[in-house]
C-alpha positions in Angstrom: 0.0 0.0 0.0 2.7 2.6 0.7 4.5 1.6 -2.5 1.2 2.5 -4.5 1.3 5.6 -2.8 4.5 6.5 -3.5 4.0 5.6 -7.0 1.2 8.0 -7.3 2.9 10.8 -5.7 5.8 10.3 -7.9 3.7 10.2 -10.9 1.2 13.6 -9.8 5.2 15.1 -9.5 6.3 14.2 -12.4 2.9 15.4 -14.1 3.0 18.8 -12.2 7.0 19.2 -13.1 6.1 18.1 -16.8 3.2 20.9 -16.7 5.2 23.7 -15.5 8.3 23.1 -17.7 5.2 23.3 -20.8 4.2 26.4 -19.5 7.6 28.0 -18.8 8.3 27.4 -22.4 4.7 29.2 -23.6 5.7 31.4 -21.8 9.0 32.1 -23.1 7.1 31.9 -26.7 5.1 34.0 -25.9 7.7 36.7 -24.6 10.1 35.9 -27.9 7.0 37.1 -30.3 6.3 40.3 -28.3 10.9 41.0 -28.1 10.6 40.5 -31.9 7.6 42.7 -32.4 9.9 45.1 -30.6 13.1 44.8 -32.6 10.6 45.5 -35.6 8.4 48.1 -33.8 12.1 50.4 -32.9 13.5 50.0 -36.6 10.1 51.3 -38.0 10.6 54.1 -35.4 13.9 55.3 -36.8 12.8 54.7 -40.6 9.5 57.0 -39.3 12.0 59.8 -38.0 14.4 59.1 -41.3 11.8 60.2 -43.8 10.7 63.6 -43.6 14.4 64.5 -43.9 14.9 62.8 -46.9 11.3 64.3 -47.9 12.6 67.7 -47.0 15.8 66.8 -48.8 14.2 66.3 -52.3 11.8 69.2 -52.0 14.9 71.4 -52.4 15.9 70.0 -55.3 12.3 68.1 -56.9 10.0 71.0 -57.9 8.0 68.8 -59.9 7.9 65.8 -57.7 5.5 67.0 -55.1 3.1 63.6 -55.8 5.9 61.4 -54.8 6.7 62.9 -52.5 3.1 62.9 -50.9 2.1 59.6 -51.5 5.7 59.0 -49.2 4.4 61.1 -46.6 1.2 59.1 -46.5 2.2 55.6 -46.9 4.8 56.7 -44.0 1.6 57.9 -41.9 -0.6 54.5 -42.6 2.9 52.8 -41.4 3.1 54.8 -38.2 -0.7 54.1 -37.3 -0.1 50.3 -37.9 3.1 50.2 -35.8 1.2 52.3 -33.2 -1.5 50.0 -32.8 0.0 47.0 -33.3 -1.9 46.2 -36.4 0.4 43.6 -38.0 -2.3 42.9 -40.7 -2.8 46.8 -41.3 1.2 46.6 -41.0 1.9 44.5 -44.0 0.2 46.5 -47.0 1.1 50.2 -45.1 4.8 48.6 -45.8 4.2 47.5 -49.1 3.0 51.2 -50.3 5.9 52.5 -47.9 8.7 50.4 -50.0 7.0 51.2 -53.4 6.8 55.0 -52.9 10.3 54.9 -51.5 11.5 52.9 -54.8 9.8 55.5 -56.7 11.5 58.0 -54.6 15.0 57.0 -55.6 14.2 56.1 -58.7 12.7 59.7 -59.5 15.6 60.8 -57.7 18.2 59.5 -60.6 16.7 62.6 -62.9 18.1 64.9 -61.1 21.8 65.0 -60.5 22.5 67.7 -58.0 20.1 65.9 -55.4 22.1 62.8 -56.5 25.2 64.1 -55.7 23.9 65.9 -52.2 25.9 64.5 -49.2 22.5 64.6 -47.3 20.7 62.7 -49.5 23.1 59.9 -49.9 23.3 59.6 -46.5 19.3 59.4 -45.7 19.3 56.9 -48.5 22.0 54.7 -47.1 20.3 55.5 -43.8 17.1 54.3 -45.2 18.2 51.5 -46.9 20.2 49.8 -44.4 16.9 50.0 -42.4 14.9 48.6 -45.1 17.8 45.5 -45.0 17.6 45.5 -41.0 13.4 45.5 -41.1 13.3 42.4 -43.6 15.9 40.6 -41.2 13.3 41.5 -37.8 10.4 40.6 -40.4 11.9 37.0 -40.9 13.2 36.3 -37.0 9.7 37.7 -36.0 7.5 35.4 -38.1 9.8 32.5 -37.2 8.9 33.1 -33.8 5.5 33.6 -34.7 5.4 30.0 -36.2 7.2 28.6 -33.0 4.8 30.0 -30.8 1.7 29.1 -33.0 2.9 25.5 -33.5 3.5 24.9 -29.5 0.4 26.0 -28.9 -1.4 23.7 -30.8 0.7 20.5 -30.2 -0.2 17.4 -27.7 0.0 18.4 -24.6 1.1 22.1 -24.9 -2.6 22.8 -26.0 -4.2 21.7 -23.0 -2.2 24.4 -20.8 -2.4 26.8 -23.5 -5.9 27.4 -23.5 -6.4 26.9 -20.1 -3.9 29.6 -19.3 -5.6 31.8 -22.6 -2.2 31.7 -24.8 -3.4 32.8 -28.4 -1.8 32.4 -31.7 0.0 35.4 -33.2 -0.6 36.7 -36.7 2.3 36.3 -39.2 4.1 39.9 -40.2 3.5 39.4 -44.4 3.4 41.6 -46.9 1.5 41.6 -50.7 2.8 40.1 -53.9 3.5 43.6 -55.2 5.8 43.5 -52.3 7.3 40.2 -53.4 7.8 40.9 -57.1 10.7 42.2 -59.1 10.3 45.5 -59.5 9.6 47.3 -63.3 12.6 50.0 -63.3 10.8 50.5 -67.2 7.8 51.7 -65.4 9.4 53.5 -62.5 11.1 56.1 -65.5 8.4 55.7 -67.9 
């Protein structure tokens, strides 16, 4: 009889160890998605503050620009409001329309040689850029984190203490297939 007991005990340890080790790691998930969302949230940041110098940059030299220029501003505005709210699914196309004005930017920019040749304006672009390089990187770390906390979640046993304990899936950070494609540089000078 105290064998059996003993038994039991050791088995309602070993079931209470195995459950807390589980949630320990949803937690840690869980923590990993939101430090990710972060690294993405303080790069978006800088790119936000970034802009309206390179904005103000090509007014000096882009009289006849002022559209591009705009539909920057804006796509930079439906980025800020995203980030802000932590809309990752308003996030994604905001970016797309973000990139593609900024492509358009520089591309525009190529016309006109003097604001090529501006100190400033090299340096927002290589600013800019090498923001645009470190956002795709936090994009790809995020959703991978994303995945790892959305497959735990629903795996044998990790389920069971996830939604007793309310842990929710996270939505992927993705962006459109305009985003994806190859871009025209016929179209951006046409």
């Amino acid at each position: 009889m105290a064998v059996t007991i003993f038994i039991l005990l050791g088995l309602v340890v070993v079931v209470v160890v195995y459950g807390v080790m589980i949630y320990n790691n949803l937690v840690r998930l869980k923590h990993d998605v939101s430090q990710a969302w972060s690294n993405i949230d303080i790069l978006l940041k800088q790119r936000h503050d970034e802009l309206p110098k390179l904005v103000e940059t090509c007014k000096q030299y882009m009289k006849y620009e002022q559209d591009t220029l705009e539909r920057v501003m804006q796509a930079r505005s439906q980025v800020a409001t995203a980030r802000m709210a932590g809309d990752v699914a308003a996030l994604g196309p905001a970016e797309t329309q973000l990139r593609m004005g900024l492509g358009n930017l520089f591309a525009v920019a190529e016309a006109y040689p003097d604001l090529k040749a501006s100190q400033t304006f090299q340096h927002l672009q290589t600013r800019i850029t090498g923001l645009e390089n470190s956002i795709a990187d936090r994009r790809e770390y995020y959703n991978e984190s994303v995945n790892n906390n959305n497959v735990r979640i629903e795996q044998f046993p990790d389920v069971i203490l996830a939604r007793h304990f309310a842990f929710t899936a996270r939505e992927l950070l993705e962006f459109s297939d305009e985003e994806k494609r190859d871009v025209d540089v016929k179209a951006l000078f046409g």
